[in-house]
C-alpha positions as CSV (number, residue, x, y, z in Angstrom):
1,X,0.0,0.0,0.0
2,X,1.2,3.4,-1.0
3,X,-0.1,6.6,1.0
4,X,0.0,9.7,-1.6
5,X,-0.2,13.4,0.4
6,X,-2.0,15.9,-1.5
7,X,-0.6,19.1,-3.2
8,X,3.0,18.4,-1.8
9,X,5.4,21.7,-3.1
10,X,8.4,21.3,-1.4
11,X,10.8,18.6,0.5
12,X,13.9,18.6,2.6
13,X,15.7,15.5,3.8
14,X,16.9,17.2,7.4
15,X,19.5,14.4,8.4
16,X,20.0,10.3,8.9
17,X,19.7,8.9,12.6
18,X,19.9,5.3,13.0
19,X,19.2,4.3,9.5
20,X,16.1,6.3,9.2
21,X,15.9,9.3,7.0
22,X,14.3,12.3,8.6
23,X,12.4,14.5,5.7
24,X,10.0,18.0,6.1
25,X,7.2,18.1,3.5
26,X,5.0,21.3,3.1
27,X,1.8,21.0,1.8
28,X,0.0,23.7,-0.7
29,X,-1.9,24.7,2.3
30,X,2.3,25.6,3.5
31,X,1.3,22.9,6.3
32,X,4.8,21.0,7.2
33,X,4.9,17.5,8.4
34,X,7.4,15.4,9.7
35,X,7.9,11.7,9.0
36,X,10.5,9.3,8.5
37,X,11.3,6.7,6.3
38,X,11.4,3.9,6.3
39,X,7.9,4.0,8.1
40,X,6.5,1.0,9.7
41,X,2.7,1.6,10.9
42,X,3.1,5.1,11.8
43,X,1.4,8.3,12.1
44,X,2.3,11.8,10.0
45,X,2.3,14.3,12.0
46,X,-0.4,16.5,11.9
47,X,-2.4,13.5,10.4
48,X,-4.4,10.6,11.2
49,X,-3.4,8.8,8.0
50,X,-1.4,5.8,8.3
51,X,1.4,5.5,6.1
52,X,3.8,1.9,5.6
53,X,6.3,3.0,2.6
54,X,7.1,6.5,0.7
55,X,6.8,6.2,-2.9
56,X,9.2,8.0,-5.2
57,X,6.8,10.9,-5.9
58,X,8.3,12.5,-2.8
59,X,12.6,11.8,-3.5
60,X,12.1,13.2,-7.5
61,X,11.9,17.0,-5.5
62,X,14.7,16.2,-3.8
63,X,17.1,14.3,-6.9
64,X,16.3,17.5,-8.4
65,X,17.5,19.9,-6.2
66,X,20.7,17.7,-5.7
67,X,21.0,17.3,-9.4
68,X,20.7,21.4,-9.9
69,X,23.1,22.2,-6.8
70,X,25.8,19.5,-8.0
71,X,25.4,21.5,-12.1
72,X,25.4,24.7,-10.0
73,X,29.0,23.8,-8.0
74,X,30.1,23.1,-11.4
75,X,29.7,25.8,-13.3
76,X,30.8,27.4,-10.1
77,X,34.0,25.6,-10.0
78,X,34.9,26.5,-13.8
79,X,34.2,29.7,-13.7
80,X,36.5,30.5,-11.2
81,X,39.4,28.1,-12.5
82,X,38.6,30.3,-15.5
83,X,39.5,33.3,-14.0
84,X,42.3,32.0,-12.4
85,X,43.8,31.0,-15.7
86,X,43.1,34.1,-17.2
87,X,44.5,36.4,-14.2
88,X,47.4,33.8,-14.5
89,X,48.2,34.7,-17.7
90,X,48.0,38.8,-17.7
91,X,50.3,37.9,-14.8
92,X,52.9,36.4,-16.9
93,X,52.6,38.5,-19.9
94,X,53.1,41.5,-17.9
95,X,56.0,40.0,-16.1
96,X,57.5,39.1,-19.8
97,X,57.0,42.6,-21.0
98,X,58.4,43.9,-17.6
99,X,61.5,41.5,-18.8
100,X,61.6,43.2,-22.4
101,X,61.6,46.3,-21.2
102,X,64.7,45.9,-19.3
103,X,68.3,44.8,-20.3
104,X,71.5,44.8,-18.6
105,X,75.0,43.7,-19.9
106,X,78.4,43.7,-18.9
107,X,81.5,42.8,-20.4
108,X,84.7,42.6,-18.7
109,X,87.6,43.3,-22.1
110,X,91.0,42.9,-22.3
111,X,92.1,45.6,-24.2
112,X,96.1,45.9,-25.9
113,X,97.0,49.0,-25.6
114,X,99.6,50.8,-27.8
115,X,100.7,54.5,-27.6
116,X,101.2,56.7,-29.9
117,X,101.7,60.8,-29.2
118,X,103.1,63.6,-27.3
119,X,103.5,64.4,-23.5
120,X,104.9,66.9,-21.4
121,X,104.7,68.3,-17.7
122,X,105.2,71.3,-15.9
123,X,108.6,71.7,-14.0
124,X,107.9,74.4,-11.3
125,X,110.8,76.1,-12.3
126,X,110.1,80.0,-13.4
127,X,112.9,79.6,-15.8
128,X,112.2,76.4,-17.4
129,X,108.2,75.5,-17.0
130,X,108.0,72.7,-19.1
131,X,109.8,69.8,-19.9
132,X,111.2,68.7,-23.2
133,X,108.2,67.4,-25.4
134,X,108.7,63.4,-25.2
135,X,107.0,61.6,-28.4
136,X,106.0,58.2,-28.3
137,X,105.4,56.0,-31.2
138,X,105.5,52.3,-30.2
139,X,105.3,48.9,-32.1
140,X,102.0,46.4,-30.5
141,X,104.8,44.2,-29.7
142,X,106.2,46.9,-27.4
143,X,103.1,47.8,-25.8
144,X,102.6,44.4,-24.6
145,X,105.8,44.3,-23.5
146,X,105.5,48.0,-21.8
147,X,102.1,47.3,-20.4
148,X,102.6,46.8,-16.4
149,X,98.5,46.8,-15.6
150,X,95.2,46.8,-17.2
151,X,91.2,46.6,-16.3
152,X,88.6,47.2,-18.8
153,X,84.8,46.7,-18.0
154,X,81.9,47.7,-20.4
155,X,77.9,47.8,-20.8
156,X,75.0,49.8,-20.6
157,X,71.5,49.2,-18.5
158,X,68.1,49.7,-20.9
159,X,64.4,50.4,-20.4
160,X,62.8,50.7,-23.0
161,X,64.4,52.8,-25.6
162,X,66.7,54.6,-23.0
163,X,70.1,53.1,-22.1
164,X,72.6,53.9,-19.8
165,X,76.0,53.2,-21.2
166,X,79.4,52.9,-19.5
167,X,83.4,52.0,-20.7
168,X,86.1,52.2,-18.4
169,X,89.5,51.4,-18.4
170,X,92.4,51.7,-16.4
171,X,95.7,51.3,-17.8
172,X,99.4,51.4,-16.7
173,X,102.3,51.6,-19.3
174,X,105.8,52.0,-18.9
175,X,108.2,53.0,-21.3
176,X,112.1,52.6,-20.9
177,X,114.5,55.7,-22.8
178,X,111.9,56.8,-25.3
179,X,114.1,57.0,-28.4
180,X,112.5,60.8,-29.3
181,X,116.0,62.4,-30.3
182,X,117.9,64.6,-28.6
183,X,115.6,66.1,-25.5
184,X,117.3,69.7,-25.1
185,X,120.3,68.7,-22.7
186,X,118.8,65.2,-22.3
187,X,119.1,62.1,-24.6
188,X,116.5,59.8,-23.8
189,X,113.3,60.1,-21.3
190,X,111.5,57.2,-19.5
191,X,108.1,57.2,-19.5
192,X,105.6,55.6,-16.9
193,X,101.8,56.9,-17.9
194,X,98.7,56.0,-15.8
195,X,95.8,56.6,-17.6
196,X,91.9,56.5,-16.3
197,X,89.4,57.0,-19.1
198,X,85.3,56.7,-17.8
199,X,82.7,57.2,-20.9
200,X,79.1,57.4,-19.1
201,X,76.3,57.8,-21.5
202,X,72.8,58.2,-22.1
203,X,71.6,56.3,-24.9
204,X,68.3,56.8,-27.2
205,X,66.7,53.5,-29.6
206,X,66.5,55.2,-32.9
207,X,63.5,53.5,-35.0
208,X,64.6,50.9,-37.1
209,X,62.3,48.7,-39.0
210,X,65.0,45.9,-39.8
211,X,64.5,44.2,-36.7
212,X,68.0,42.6,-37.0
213,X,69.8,46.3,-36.6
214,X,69.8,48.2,-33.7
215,X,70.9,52.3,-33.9
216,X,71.4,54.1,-30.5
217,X,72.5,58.0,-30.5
218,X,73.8,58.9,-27.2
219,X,75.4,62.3,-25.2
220,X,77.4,61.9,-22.4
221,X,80.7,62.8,-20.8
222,X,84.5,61.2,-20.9
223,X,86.7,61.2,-17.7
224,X,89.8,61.3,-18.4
225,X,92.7,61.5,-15.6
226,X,96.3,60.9,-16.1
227,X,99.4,60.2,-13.4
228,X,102.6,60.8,-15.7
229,X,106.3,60.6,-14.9
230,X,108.8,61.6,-16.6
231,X,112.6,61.0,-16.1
232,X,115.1,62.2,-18.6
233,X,118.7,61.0,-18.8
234,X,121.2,63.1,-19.7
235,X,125.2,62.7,-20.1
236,X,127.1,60.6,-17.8
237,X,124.0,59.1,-16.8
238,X,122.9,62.1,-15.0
239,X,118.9,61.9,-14.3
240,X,116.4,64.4,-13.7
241,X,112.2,63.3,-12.8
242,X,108.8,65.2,-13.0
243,X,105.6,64.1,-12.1
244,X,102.1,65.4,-12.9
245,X,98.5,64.7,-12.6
246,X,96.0,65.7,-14.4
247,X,91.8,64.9,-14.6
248,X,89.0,66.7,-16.6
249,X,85.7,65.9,-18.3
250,X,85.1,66.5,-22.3
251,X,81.2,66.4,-23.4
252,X,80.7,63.8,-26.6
253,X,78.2,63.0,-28.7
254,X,78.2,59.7,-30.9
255,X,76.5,56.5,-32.7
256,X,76.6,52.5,-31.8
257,X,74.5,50.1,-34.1
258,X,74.5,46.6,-33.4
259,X,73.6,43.8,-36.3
260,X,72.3,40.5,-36.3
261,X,73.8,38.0,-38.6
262,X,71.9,35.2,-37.0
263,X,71.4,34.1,-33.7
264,X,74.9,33.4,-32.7
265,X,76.8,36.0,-35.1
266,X,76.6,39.8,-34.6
267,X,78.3,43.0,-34.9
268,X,79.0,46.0,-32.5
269,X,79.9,49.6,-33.8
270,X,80.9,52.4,-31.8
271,X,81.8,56.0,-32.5
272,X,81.8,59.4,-30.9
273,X,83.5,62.9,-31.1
274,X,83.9,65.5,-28.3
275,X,85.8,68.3,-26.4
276,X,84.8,71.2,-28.1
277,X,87.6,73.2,-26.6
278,X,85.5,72.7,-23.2
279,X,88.4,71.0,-21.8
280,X,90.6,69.0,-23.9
281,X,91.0,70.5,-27.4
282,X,89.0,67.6,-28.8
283,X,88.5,63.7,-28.2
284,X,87.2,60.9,-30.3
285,X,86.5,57.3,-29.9
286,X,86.1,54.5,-32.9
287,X,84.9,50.8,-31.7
288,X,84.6,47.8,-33.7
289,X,83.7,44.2,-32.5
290,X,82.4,41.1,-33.7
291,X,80.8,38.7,-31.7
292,X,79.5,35.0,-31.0
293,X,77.0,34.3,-28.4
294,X,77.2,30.8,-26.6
295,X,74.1,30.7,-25.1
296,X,71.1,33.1,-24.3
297,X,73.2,35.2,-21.6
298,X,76.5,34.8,-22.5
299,X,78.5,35.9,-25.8
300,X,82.5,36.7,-26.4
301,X,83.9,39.7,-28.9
302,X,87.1,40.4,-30.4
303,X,87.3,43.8,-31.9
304,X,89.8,47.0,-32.2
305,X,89.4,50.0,-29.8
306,X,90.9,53.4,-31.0
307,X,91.0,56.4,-28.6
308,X,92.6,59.6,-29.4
309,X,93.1,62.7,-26.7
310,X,94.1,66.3,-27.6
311,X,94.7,68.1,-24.3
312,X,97.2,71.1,-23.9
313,X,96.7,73.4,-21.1
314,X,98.4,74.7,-18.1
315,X,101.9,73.6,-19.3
316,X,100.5,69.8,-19.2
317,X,100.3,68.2,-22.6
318,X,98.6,64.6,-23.8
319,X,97.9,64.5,-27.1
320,X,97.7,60.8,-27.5
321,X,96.3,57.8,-29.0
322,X,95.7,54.7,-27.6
323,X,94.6,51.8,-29.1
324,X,95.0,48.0,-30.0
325,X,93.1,44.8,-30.0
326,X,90.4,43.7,-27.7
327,X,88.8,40.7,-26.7
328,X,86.0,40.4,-24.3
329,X,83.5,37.8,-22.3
330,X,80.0,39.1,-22.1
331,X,76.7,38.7,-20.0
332,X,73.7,40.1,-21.1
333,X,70.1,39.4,-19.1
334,X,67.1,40.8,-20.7
């Protein structure tokens, strides 16, 4: 025997206790009753009907309420696994274009320096202010011979299409009797020249539509400071020593272009002019590399380097060029 209730619009399963499942009806009156199931001979509350079983025209309510909550938590659960992915990626495509906006290198050099040019120093003496003009003019084989100490380190910092660029080397050379000719009452001179030169640069991505060449214009200033001795030997061996320092800053202006041959082959260019007159009479720099990169970071360049420095003022001349060779291990993050 199965007991239908009239006009039944809604039905909750409360909870389970002791195997019996407890459920709330409401009626279309809105009357609620109470039973559980299964039901031996029992009464409903609120009722006098006798009920032995619960057909399934009460569960199919309740299956479809389950049913729509489960299809509800779904959809739920996709949409936000949805959104997760998609905040996920914005994430990482802003942190990749955070990455391509910003590039560092640096590239540590060795750099063989010859010397070629003209040096004097002041004396102190009222009479005599400055020394003989010593002229140098030595083979690369000297100059590696000559050269007692040497640091190079290069690179530049970028965001976006402005870079900061840097080149500085420090270099020590000495020179043993100069053969210059005869040096007024002296006949030879020895030379020992410590020379600081700091390029710091701002840099500017010109537009290029070859994507495999790269032209930067750039303004910035050259450091230049010297330490030079002087000692002149004259007849019988008699010696005489001066010593001067010397440091100023020359304004330049120049180019670099960088070119892709493939992945692993490139280029590097470099040149600049400066001075003006400001400090030294004029200054100029000419760079030339090629290069191989190993991996993603890491690359190597041989090249020549060619720096030439007209200073004459206060009784101290340098008008000198130094250049040579370089070769160079690179790391570049970007």
């Amino acid at each position: 025997m199965t007991f239908q209730l009239p006009n039944i619009t809604k039905s909750y399963h409360i909870k389970s206790q002791n195997g019996r499942n407890i459920f709330k009806l409401y009626t279309g009156n809105n009357e609620k009753i109470i039973f559980r199931e299964p039901l031996d001979e029992g009464r409903i509350a609120g009722s006098d009907c006798r009920c032995p079983t619960i057909t399934d025209s009460i569960y199919t309510p309740m299956r479809r309420t389950y049913l729509s909550s489960l299809i509800s938590l779904f959809v739920a659960t996709l949409l936000f696994s949805n959104t997760e992915t998609i905040f996920a990626q914005d994430s990482l495509q802003t942190e990749k274009q955070a990455q391509n906006n910003f590039s560092f290198s640096v590239n540590p050099y060795l750099w063989a320096v010859s010397l070629s040019g003209s040096t004097a120093l002041p004396t102190g003496i009222q009479f005599k202010p400055q020394t003989p003009t010593v002229k140098v003019n030595l083979k690369f084989s000297d100059a590696i011979k000559n050269l007692k100490m040497a640091a190079m380190l290069a690179g530049r910092f970028r965001y976006k299409n402005l870079s900061f660029i840097y080149d500085i080397d420090y270099v020590k050379l000495g020179y043993n009797r100069v053969p210059s000719g005869r040096l007024g009452d002296y006949l030879s001179a020895d030379l020992i020249a410590k020379t600081f030169n700091g390029d710091f640069d701002i840099g500017y991505k010109l537009p290029e539509e070859n994507h495999k060449l790269m032209l930067e214009a750039y303004v910035g200033t050259r450091i230049t400071s010297l330490n030079n001795t002087l000692t002149f030997h004259g007849p019988f061996d008699s010696l005489r020593s001066w010593g001067g320092t010397k440091t100023w800053v020359d304004p330049i202006i120049g180019i670099d272009a960088n070119y892709d041959f493939s992945k692993k082959w490139f280029t590097y260019f470099k040149a600049d002019l400066g001075g003006f007159g400001i400090a030294s009479d004029f200054t100029w720099l000419l760079m030339g590399v090629g290069g191989y990169r190993f991996s993603k970071h890491w690359n190597s360049t041989l090249g020549f380097k060619w720096l030439r420095v007209n200073y004459d003022k206060n009784l101290f001349l340098w008008d000198a060029s130094q250049y040579g060779f370089l070769l160079s291990v690179g790391y570049r993050l970007n």
